[in-house]
Phi, psi and omega in degrees: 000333220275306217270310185302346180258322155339296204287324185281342180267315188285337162316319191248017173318128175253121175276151170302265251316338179305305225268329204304327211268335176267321167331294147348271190339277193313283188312335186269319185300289170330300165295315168316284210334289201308297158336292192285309208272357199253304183308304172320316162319285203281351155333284177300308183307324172297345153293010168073006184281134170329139114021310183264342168294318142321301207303310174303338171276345219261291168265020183275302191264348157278353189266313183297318188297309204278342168251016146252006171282310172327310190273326191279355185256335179299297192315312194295282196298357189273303160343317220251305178312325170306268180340285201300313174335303197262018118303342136275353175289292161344307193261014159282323154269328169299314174335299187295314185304304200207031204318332193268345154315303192296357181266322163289293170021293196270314204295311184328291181338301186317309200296305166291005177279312209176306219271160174269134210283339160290256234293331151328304168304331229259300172315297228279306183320306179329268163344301179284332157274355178258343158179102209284311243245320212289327195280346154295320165263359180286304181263354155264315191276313198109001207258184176177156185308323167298325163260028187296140200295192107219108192311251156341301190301327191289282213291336191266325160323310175299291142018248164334296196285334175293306188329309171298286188318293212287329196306309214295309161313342179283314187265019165270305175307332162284358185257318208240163196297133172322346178267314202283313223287322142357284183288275169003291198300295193285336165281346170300313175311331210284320179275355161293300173336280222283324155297354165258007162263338158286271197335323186242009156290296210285342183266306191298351184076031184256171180275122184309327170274353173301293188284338172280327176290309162325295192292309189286330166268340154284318159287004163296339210253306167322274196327302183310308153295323164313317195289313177298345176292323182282329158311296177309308157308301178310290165330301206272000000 
């Protein structure tokens, strides 16, 4: 009974790695937003420019960051997808070519794993009559359905989190008054950060004061250079 219940609790585990290729996207997507558009933001503003002239740069730069975080996470991951194809074509012809190669081959993997060289061979037989390419690319290659590359999922995840992550700085310049609007702007950003660095410590299983102090200290550092950039400029 000891053993059935092991086995049933292990049965339903839930692992991260399924989360990492969207996880990714969406947390890098949030953060640029927040980042690019809350420094840019606080940039100008330290150059003394107008309430409507912020509103415009503002959303000038949310439109422009989400489509290039879109094509650029497309581009990257269509690269990546390219790459695994043909590393499956390749090993879609050696199969075809030279399958009792390609059977040590897998049992070799095996072996260096662990396994004793009769039961290697034996997994690998196995394996290779029930779907020779898969168990290759799975063990041989790295590759599997969970990481699988996806382009399009990638480029709109990306999108999407930056446009949410650049709104939220956008509309605090629109909410608050232009004497105010400096500080306001840059501590509101600094507490998205640090909740979307909690957030996305607490979904990846990482540590929450790790990913919020990360996150947090590099845009405090974005903002800070902008604003003297903006300052300066603005003087002159």
């Amino acid at each position: 009974m000891r053993s059935r219940r092991t086995f049933s609790h292990r049965h339903h585990e839930r692992h991260r790695s399924d989360r990492s290729g969207w996880l990714r996207a969406a947390v890098l997507g949030a953060n640029d937003g927040i980042v690019s558009t809350a420094s840019l933001l606080i940039g100008i503003a330290a150059s003394h420019a107008s309430q409507a002239s912020l509103a415009i740069a503002g959303a000038a730069a949310l439109v422009a960051g989400a489509m290039s975080m879109a094509a650029g996470e497309y581009v990257s991951v269509s690269s990546q997808t390219d790459t695994e194809n043909a590393d499956l074509d390749r090993e879609r012809h050696e199969l075809a070519t030279d399958i009792e190669a390609e059977r040590r081959e897998l049992a070799a993997i095996y072996i260096g794993r662990g396994l004793k060289p009769a039961l290697a061979q034996e997994v690998a037989q196995q394996l290779m009559d029930h779907d020779a390419l898969a168990a290759h690319a799975r063990d041989e290659l790295g590759l599997s359905a969970t990481l699988q590359a996806r382009p399009v999922q990638a480029a709109i995840a990306s999108a999407l989190a930056f446009s949410a992550g650049a709104f939220l700085p956008l509309v605090t310049v629109l909410l608050v008054n232009q004497e105010l609007m400096l500080p306001v702007t840059a501590v509101t950003s600094l507490l998205f950060l640090a909740v979307l660095g909690a957030v996305a410590a607490k979904t990846g299983g990482a540590s929450i004061a790790k990913g919020t102090a990360r996150v947090t200290f590099w845009g405090a550092l974005a903002m800070a250079l902008t604003a003297a950039t903006g300052a300066f400029f603005g003087a002159s």
